[in-house]
Phi, psi and omega in degrees: 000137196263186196275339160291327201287299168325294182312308148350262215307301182317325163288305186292320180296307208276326154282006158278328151268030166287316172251100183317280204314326221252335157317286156291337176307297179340297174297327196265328158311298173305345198245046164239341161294290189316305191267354139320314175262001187265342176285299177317310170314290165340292192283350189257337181296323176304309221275344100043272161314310175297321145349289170276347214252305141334334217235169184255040162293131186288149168352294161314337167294317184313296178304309182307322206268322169287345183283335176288264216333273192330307156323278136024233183345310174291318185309299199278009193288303183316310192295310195283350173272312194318320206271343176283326179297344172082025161269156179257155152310312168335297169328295200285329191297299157346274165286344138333299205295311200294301164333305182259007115322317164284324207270303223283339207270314212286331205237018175283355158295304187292326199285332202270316158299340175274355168272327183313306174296333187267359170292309179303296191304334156315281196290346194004097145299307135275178171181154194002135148127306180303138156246130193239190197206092202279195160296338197237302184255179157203145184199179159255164204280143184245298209212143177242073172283193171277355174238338173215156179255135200225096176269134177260127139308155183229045158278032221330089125283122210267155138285122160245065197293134177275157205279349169301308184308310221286312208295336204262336195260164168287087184285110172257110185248103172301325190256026209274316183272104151000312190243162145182190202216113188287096152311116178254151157231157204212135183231162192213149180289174163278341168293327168313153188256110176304326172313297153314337186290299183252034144308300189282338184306329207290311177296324173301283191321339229239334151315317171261126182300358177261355158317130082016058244272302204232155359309198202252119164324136186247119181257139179175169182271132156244026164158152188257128174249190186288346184232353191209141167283150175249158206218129177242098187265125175218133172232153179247156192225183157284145170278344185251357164277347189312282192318324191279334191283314187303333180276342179280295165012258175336258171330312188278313166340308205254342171299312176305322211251334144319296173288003179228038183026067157258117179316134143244088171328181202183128181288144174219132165253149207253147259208063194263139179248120178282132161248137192267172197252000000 
């Protein structure tokens, strides 16, 4: 606050207590404007509320654009009783102004998360539910505020993350698509008969009502390895099915591939022992 600005207020108290009555008339007017205007804040924050509330604004918003408003308000409430008291606005802006400089200097870690929240909530990337997969963690999303994002795991654990990181980060959102598509590799001996092989994939794949007929599952050998052929199964689901299609595979494969003696190879070393003489 500079030395004009002291000087300002200091001048102004000692004529406003100059005169006891006129002092108190003074005071007891402001402080029936502060609660006048602290009922109206009240009634317009409601009615605000009721609004947003009306609109497809995601959630997260709501509190923000009333905590904007409710500020506001308090601002211009402050200002017209300070200007009935014979404070100038120049003053209060004045120290305001200095005020939310200093805060901005304290808090600029929360400030760089509070935009990061208001990119996501623009831009949705994700939203309640999803689950995603940042560079570092991954979870499903619990809570999106404005300064921070909150992953459940699903070991359940919860993550908390900020949202200046998150907004910053490469996001991968496993539920954003309606469908998605489960990849399997399968390995076979080389003596096995590829055909049969990917017969029995065709039939397994073909067993489960959670499979997709279209697209149509893609089966084939994908690469010859030192102990095995692979085999590549990809099929489409439902998003919220992935795991059960996946685990189903992975078992009726090997249960299958069992009842039709199809080997699954495995490395193996063979071990010769020297005996010395």
């Amino acid at each position: 606050m500079g030395a004009n600005t002291k000087d300002e207020i200091t001048t102004i108290v000692q004529k406003l207590f100059s005169d006891p009555m006129l002092a108190v008339t003074k005071i007891g007017v402001a402080l029936l404007i502060l609660l006048f205007g602290y009922l109206l804040i009240r009634i317009s924050t409601k009615i605000l509320k009721k609004a947003i509330e009306r609109t497809k604004i995601d959630e997260v918003l709501h509190t923000f654009f009333i905590n904007c408003l409710k500020m506001l308000l308090w601002i211009i409430l402050l200002i017209t009783t300070l200007d009935y008291l014979g404070v100038p606005p120049t003053s209060f802006l004045t120290v305001l102004g200095a005020a939310g400089v200093a805060i901005a200097l304290a808090l600029k870690d929360s400030l760089s998360n509070f935009a990061g929240g208001i990119l996501i909530i623009i831009t949705k990337p994700f939203s309640k539910g999803d689950f995603i997969e940042d560079m570092e963690t991954s979870g499903k999303v619990e809570k999106i505020d404005l300064l921070y994002t909150t992953l459940m795991t699903f070991d359940n654990k919860v993550i908390t993350i900020p949202n200046g990181k998150l907004a910053n980060s490469t996001i991968t959102n496993y539920s954003r698509e309606l469908q998605r598509r489960v990849d399997c590799t399968f390995s076979v001996g080389y003596d096995d008969d590829i055909a049969l092989v990917k017969e029995i994939l065709a039939v397994v794949a073909d067993s489960n009502p959670k499979i997709y007929k279209e697209p149509i599952p893609v089966i084939g050998v994908a690469g010859h390895g030192d102990n095995a052929v692979q085999f590549h199964v990809r099929v489409w689901c439902a998003t919220e099915d992935y795991w059960d299609v996946f685990y189903f595979l992975q078992e009726q494969v090997k249960l299958a591939f069992d009842l039709h003696n199809i080997s699954i190879p495995y490395p193996q070393m063979d071990i010769h022992m020297k005996k010395k003489k």
